[in-house]
C-alpha positions in Angstrom: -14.2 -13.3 82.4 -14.9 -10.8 79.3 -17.8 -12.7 77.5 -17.9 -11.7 73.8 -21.3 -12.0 71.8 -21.2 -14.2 68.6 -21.6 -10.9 66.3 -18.6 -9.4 68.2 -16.4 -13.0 67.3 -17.4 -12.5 64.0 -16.3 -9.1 63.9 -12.6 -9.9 65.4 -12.4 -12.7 62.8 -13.5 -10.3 59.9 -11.0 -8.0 61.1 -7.9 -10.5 61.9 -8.7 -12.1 58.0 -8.4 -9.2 56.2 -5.6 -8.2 58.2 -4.1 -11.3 57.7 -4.1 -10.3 53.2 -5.5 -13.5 52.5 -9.1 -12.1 51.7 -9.2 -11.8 47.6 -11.7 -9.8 45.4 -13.2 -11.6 42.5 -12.5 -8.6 40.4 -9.8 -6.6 40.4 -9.5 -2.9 41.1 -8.5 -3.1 37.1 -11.9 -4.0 36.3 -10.4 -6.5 34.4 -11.8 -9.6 35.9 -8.3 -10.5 37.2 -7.4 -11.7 41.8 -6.5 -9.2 43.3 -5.5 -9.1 47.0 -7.5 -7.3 49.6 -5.0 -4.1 49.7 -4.1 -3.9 45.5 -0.7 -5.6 45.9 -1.4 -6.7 42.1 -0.5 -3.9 40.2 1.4 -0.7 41.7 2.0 2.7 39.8 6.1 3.2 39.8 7.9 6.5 38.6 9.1 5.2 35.1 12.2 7.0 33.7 12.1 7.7 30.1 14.9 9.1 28.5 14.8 11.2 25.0 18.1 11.8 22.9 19.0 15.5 21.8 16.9 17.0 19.1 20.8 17.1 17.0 23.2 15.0 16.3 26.6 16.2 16.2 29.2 13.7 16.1 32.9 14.1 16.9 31.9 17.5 18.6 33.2 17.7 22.3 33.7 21.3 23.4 31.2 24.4 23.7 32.0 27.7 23.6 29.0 30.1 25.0 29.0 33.5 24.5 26.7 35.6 27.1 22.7 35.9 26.2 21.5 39.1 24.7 18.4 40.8 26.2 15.7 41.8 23.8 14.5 45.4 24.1 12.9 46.3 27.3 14.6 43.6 29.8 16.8 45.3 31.7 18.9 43.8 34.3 21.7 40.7 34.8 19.2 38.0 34.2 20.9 37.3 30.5 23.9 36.8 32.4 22.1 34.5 35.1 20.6 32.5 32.2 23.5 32.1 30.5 25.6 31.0 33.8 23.5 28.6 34.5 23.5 27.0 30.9 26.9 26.5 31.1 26.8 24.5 34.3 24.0 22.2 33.2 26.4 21.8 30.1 29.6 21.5 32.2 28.1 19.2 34.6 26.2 17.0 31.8 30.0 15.5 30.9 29.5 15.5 27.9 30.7 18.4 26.4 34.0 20.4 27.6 33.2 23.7 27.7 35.4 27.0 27.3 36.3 29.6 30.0 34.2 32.6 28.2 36.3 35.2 29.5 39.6 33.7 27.9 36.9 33.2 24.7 36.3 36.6 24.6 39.7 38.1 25.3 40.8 35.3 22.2 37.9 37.0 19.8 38.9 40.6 20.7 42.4 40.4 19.8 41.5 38.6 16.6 39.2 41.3 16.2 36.2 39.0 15.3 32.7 39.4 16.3 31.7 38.1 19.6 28.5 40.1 20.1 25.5 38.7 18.0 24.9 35.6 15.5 28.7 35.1 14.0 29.6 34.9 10.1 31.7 32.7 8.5 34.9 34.3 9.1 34.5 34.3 12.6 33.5 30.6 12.4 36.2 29.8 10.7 39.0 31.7 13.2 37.3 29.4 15.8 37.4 26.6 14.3 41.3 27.0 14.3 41.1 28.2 18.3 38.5 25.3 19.3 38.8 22.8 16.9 35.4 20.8 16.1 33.3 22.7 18.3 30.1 24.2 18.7 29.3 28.1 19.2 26.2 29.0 21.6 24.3 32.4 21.6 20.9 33.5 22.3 18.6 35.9 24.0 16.0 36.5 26.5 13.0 37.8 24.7 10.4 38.0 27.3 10.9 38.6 30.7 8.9 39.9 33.9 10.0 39.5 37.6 7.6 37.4 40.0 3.8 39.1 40.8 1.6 37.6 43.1 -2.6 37.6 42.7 -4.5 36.3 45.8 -8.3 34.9 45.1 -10.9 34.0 47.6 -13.8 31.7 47.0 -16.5 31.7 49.7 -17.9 28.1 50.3 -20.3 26.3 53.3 -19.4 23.4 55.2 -21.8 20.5 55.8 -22.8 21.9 59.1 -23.9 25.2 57.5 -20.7 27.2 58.8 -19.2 29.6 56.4 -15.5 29.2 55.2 -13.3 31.1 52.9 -10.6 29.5 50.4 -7.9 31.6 49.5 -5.2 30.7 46.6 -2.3 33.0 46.3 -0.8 32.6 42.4 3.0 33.4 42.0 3.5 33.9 38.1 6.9 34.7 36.8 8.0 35.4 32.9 10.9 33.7 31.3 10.6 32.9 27.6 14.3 32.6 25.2 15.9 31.6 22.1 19.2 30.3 21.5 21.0 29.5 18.1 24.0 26.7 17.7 26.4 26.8 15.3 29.0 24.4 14.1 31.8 26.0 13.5 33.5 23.4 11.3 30.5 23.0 9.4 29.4 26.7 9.3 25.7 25.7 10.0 23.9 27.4 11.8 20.8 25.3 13.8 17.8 27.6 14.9 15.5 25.6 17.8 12.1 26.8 18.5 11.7 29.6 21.4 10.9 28.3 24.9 8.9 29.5 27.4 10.2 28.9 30.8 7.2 30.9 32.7 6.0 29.4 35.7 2.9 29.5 38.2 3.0 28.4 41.6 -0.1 28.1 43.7 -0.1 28.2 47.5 -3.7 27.9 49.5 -5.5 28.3 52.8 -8.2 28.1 54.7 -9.7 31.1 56.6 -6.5 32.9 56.4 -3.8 34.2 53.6 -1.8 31.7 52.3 1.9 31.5 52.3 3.8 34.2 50.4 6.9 32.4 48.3 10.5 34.1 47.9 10.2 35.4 44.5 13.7 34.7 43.9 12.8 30.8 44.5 10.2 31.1 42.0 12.7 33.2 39.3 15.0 30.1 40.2 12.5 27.3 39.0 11.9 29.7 35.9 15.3 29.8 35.4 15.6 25.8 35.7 13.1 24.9 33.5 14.0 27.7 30.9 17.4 25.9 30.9 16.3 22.4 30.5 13.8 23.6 27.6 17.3 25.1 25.8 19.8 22.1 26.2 17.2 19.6 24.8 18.8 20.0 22.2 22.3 18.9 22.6 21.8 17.1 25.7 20.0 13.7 26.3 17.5 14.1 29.1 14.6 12.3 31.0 11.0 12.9 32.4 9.3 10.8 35.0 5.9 9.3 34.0 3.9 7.2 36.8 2.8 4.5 35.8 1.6 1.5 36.5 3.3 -1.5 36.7 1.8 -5.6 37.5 3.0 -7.8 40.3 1.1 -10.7 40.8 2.0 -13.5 42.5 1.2 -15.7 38.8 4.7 -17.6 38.8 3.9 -18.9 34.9 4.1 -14.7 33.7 7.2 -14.1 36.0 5.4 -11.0 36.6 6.7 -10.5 40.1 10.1 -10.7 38.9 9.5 -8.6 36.1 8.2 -5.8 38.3 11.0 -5.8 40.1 13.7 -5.8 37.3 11.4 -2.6 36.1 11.8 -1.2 39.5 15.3 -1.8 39.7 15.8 -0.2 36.4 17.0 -3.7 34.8 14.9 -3.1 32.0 16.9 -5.5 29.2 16.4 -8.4 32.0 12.9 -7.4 32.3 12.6 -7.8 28.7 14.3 -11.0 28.4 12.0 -12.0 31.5 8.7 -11.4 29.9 9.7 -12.4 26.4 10.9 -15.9 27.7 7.5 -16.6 30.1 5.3 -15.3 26.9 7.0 -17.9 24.7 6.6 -20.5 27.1 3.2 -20.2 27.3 2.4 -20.3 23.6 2.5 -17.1 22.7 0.6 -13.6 22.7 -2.2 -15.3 21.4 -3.8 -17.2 23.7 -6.7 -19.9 22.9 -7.2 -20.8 26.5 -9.5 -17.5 27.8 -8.2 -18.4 31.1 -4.4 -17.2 30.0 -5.9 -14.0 28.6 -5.7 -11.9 31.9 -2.1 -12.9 32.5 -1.0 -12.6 28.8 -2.3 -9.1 28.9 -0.6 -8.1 32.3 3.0 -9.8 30.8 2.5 -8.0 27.6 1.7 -4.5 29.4 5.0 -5.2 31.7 6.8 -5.6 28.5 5.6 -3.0 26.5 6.9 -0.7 29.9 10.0 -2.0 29.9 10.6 -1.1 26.4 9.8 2.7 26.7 12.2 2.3 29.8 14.8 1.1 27.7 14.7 3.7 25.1 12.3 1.4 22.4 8.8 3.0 22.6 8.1 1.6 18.4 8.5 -1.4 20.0 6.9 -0.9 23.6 3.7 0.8 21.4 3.4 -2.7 19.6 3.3 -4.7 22.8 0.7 -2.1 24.7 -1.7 -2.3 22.0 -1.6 -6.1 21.9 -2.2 -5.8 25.5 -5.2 -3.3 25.1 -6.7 -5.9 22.6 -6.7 -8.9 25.2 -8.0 -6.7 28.3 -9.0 -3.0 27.9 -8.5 -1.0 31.0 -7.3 2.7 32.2 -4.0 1.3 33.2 -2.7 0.8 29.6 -5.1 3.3 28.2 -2.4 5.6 30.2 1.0 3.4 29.2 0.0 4.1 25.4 -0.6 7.8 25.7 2.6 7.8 27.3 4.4 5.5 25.2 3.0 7.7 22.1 4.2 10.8 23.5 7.6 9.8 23.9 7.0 9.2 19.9 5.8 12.2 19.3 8.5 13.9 21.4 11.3 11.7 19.2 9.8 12.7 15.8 9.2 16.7 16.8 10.1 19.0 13.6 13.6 18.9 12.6 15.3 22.5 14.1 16.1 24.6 11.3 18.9 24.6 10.0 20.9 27.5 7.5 24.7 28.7 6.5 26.1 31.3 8.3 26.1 34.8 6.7 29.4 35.6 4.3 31.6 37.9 5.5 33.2 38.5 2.0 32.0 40.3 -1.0 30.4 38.1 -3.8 33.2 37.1 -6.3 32.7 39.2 -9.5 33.6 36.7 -12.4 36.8 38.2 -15.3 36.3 40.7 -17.2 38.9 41.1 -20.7 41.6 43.0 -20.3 41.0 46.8 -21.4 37.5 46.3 -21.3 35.3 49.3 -19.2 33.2 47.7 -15.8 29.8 47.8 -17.0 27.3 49.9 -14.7 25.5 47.8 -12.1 22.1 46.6 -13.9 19.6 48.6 -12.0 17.4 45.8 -9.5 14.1 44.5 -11.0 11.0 45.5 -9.2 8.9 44.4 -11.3 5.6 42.5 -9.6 6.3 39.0 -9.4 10.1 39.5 -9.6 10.7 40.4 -5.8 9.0 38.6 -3.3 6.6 40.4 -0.5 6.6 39.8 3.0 2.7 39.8 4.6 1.5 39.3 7.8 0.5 35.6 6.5 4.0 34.6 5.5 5.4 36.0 8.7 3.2 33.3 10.1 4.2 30.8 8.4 7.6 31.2 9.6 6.7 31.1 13.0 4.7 28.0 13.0 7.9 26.1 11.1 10.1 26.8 14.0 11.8 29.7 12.4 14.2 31.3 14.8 13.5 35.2 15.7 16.3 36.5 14.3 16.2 35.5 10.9 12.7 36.5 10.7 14.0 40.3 12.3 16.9 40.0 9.3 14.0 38.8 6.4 11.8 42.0 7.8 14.8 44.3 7.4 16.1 43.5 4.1 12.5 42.7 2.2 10.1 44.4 0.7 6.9 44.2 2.9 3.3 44.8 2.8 2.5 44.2 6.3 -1.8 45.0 7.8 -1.4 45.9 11.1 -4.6 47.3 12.4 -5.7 45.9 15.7 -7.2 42.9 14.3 -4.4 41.7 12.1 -2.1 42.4 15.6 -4.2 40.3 17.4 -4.3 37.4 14.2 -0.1 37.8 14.9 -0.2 37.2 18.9 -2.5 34.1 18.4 -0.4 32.4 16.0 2.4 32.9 18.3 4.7 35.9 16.3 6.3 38.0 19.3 6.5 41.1 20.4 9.4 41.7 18.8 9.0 40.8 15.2 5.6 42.9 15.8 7.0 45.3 17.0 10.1 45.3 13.3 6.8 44.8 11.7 5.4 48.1 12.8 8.9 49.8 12.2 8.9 48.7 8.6 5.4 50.3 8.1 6.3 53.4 9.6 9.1 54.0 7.1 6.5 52.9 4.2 8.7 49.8 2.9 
């Protein structure tokens, strides 16, 4: 027979009652005073889908026509014609645009004789309007662009048994940065978005050896990816994954067991009506018993998720801040940056917006009959009468979202007055102006305009 002292049965029992679940802290892992069970089954972070609309609205517009990417000076290669493929497939597949077969595009725009390389005018908008219909036009260009490099590090470290080890990181960096323009070509407007930048940097370790060397075409491919989701933002609805977190407890009077799984599910209107209909029934977000204060603030935290789920974060920010008022903790500290996020993201800088360029002379207005043409009036250059560009308004364009090439065409038909000694160069990069407008800049200067 196996004898077993009294501290050993009191170790079996400690070990078969925790098992068991049943053991329950005081205080939750929340800190907020709440049960918990022994293994955190009260609250559990889930990857919440939140879903943004496109930055434009274009309504009654189902069909794309794309024409192929430019490269800016200094790329050299297909990769404007990778880019550009792979835009029109996250279109295509998206459903919600038709988009058409460029080469029969560009064959169409060749024997019309209209321009088909660059930002279009208004002729040309107007001949595709009668090919297409309602439809919108896509251009752009690559304006930054460098194939993967790779830059190993070591960092020399001692274990806690005085043994030396060394940590090596291998970083994968790969350059991808474009513009694209849209242009309606029943409206003849012309929408500018901001530039992306679709670099990326992946980091591979090891220990006491060199770490794994990635395909640099696998790395191009996720800067490719995210280049293209940073572009069709704008006409395509899309959605990021936040983790966060989401309560479960077993409280029947909260439903919050059932709410959590609605939110898991992705029923998010149920979970609404869930939470909305147990708040009610227990007198409200504004409890007076203090007991009712850790469960209001759970319900309301559920709700407020829910909300950002389903599309609402005004709303959801209300509900996570009344939450936050009732019980403080890092859990909805991280739902309202979240929630405010989505906000911001929903309320970004309207995309600029302009008419296409005329492709027709200014009308000149009747002149008697017999009359001479007067001689063109010479043009006033009289200070104050023409405006300057500087280095500071060139700035100014760039922080307003200003696409690049309406800044190139401002640079090369106005006067300019532009500083560029190394300092006012490096006052340029900060704020953001590219290589390329630098680089008109410097042309401009050269030919003392």
């Amino acid at each position: 027979m196996i004898r077993v002292s009294v501290l050993g049965q009191a170790f079996l029992f400690m070990i078969s009652f925790l098992l068991s679940g049943s053991f329950a802290w005081v205080t939750g892992p929340g800190g907020d005073g709440s049960s918990q069970s022994f293994f955190g089954l009260g609250d559990k972070k889930l990857d919440i889908p939140v879903n943004h609309q496109p930055r434009l609205t274009l309504n009654n517009i189902t069909t794309i026509a794309i024409q192929e990417f430019e490269e800016a000076q200094g790329v050299r290669g297909q990769y404007a014609a990778e880019l550009t493929d792979r835009i029109t497939a996250a279109i295509a597949t998206s459903s919600k645009f038709e988009v058409v077969d460029r080469t029969h595009l560009d064959a169409l725009m060749k024997e019309k004789h209209l321009q088909y390389k660059g930002t279009v005018d208004e002729r040309t908008a107007v001949e595709l309007n009668k090919m297409l219909g309602a439809a919108l036009y896509l251009t752009g260009r690559i304006t930054r662009f460098a194939l993967p490099t790779t830059h190993v590090t070591s960092t020399r470290y001692k274990d806690f048994l005085g043994n030396w080890h060394t940590k090596y990181q291998r970083r994968t960096n790969a350059t991808l940065v474009a513009t694209m323009e849209i242009i309606d070509v029943t409206t003849h407007k012309k929408y500018a978005p901001a530039q992306v930048d679709g670099s990326v940097e992946i980091v591979t370790e090891a220990e006491d050896g060199q770490p794994e060397e990635l395909d640099k075409n696998r790395v191009l491919s996720v800067a490719y990816t995210k280049t293209v989701a940073l572009l069709t933002r704008s006409i395509l609805p899309w959605q990021e994954t936040v983790a966060l977190t989401v309560y479960q407890d077993e409280d029947k009077s909260y439903d919050l067991k059932m709410s959590f799984k609605q939110i898991e599910a992705g029923q998010y209107q149920e979970a609404i009506q869930t939470l909305k209909t147990a708040i009610k029934a227990n007198g409200g977000d504004n409890p007076i018993d203090k007991k009712k204060i850790t469960p209001i603030s759970k319900a309301l935290h559920n709700l407020g998720i829910a909300l950002m789920s389903a599309g609402n974060p005004d709303a959801a920010l209300i509900e996570l801040q009344k939450s936050r008022v009732l019980k403080d903790n890092d859990n909805i500290k991280n739902s309202i940056v979240a929630c405010n996020k989505m906000i911001q993201l929903n309320n970004e800088a309207p995309i600029l917006e302009t008419k296409l360029p005329s492709s027709e002379p200014a009308p000149q207005p009747p002149r008697p009959t017999g009359e001479p043409p007067k001689p063109p009036e010479p043009k006033k250059s009289t200070a104050g009468e023409e405006e300057v560009l500087t280095n500071a308004f060139i700035i100014s364009l760039v922080k307003k979202n200003t696409g690049e090439k309406l800044i190139l065409q401002l640079i090369s038909e106005s006067k300019c007055s532009f500083k560029m000694m190394p300092s006012a160069i490096l006052e340029l990069k900060d704020a953001g102006v590219s290589d390329t407008v630098i680089d008109a800049m410097k042309s401009r200067m050269k030919v003392g305009k």
